[in-house]
Steps between C-alpha positions, in 0.01 A plus 500: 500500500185510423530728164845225398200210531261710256804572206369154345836529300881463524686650287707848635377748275097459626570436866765759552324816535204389682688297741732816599152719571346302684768446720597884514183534667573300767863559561374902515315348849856428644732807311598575868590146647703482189626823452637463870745272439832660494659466105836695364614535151818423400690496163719156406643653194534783219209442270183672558288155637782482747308520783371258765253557819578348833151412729621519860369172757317767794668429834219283615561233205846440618538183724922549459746765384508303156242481224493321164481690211209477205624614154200573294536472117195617326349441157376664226575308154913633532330782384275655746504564861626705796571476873253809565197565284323821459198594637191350535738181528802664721400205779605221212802296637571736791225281616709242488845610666275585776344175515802328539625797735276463742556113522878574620623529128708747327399571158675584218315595150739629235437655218697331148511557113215461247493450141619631285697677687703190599622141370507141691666504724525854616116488683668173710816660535332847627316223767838365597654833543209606729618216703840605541441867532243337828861281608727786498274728643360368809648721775307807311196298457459378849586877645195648314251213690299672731597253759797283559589260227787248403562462151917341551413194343152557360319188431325587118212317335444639116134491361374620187171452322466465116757640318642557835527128568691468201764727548572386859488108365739619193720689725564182744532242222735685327812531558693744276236776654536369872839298577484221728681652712337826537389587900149535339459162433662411866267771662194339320278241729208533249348532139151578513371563134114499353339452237822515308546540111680202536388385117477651208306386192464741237175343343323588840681886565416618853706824427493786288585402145878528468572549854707215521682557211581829590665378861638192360607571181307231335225236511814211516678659741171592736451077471858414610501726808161475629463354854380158433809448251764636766361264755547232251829560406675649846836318562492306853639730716311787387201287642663364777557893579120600499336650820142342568258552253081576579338568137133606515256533227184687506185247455357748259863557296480437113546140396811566335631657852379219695631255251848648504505502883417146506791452260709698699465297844498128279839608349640684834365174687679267241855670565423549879452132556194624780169687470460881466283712704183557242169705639266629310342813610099449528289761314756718318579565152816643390506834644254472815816353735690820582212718488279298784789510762349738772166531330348228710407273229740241344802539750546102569766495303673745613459366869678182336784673386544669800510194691710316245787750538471513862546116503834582341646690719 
């Protein structure tokens, strides 16, 4: 954490790279701790980013036959990212299915649809197909664990960072992409997203120019479906219908992240009628979260959200 304290800056473009070296370096230490975690590949559907990993709890993480399952959404701007980097960085969120992993967690990390290869909301919908590809397919899932598992009636918190946070928080607050009566919702205990693009404000652009036009179509519509304005505007039942909700924010995000988080749990708070679950993860910046899991530096979070989920269950 020590090289996150020296950045002396915010914004994603300057921190990025130097943030993922330096902690390369130390998840290299622990390749084999993580690397020994048991993870399978599966596809959820026809397009080539199909494809989801599974990270396997180890036998002596399991207190029962069940275990809750941890859907990872990742970021990268809706137009960047992957579930498995390349080399130097190959350790980058497998890191983090097998920190949850070895806490008793199954983790999920699927891969979704970038610009511009996409439009809203085909990222959230690839997200919410994910999720019932997992439903459907639990009996194969649980028979590749490499001890025994029950997945019947899986228990599934859904976190995503970034542009990951938005997608799950669009997905759940709308409801001509995920019916209120779809098992996801009833198999959900938990949202978990950070350091969402809850906000946007196109006279402070976090993104690559045009980005959002290209996935939205335009600046207006981007405005009328971002997070904070789907929280504002959700009919009763749709929030009467929401699993719990813990929304983290790094203390080192961009202003106009941490500002649209804070806008995010106000206006979720208002329609709630009761407080949301708000940390704020000591020490990060934007991308130093998912890359300290298993390094030995930065984890507390991660602890948190481990615990938090397990209180769920």
């Amino acid at each position: 954490m020590d090289v996150v304290a020296s950045l002396n800056d915010t914004a994603i473009p300057v921190v990025l790279q130097p943030t993922v070296q330096a902690f390369v370096k130390l998840l290299e230490k622990r390749r084999a701790e993580i690397e020994g975690i048991t993870r399978k590949t599966f596809r959820y559907g026809e397009a080539e980013r199909h494809n989801l990993d599974v990270y396997y709890p180890p036998a002596e993480a399991i207190s029962s036959g069940s275990v809750p399952v941890l859907f990872f959404v990742y970021g990268g701007g809706f137009s960047n990212g992957t579930r498995k980097f390349d080399p130097p960085a190959d350790l980058g969120y497998c890191n983090v299915g097998a920190f949850f992993a070895k806490r008793g967690i199954l983790t999920v990390i699927p891969d979704y649809r970038l610009v511009p290869h996409v439009k809203f909301p085909e990222p959230a919908e690839d997200v919410r197909d994910a999720l019932a590809w997992f439903l459907s397919n639990t009996s194969p899932v649980a028979a590749s664990a490499p001890s025994s598992i029950t997945l019947a009636n899986p228990e599934i918190f859904v976190m995503g960072h970034s542009a990951g946070a938005h997608l799950i928080t669009s997905l759940f607050f709308l409801p001509s992409i995920l019916p209120l009566s779809s098992p996801i919702r009833a198999a959900t205990r938990g949202l978990i997203p950070q350091g969402g693009a809850f906000k946007f404000d196109f006279s402070k652009p976090l993104l690559a120019p045009g980005t959002l036009e290209q996935l939205y179509g335009s600046q207006e519509k981007a405005l009328e479906l971002m997070p904070v304005a789907l929280v504002a505007k959700a009919d009763e039942e749709l929030v009467k219908s929401l699993p719990d909700v813990f929304v983290l924010v790094s203390e080192l995000d961009p202003e106009p992240i941490k500002e649209g988080c804070d806008e995010f749990v106000k206006g979720l708070e208002g329609r709630l009628g009761k407080s949301v679950k708000y940390e704020v993860m000591k020490g990060h910046n934007h991308i130093s979260p998912h890359w300290a899991l298993l390094s030995g530096e930065g984890e507390e979070w991660g602890v948190q959200v481990a615990d938090w989920i397990k209180s769920k269950v």
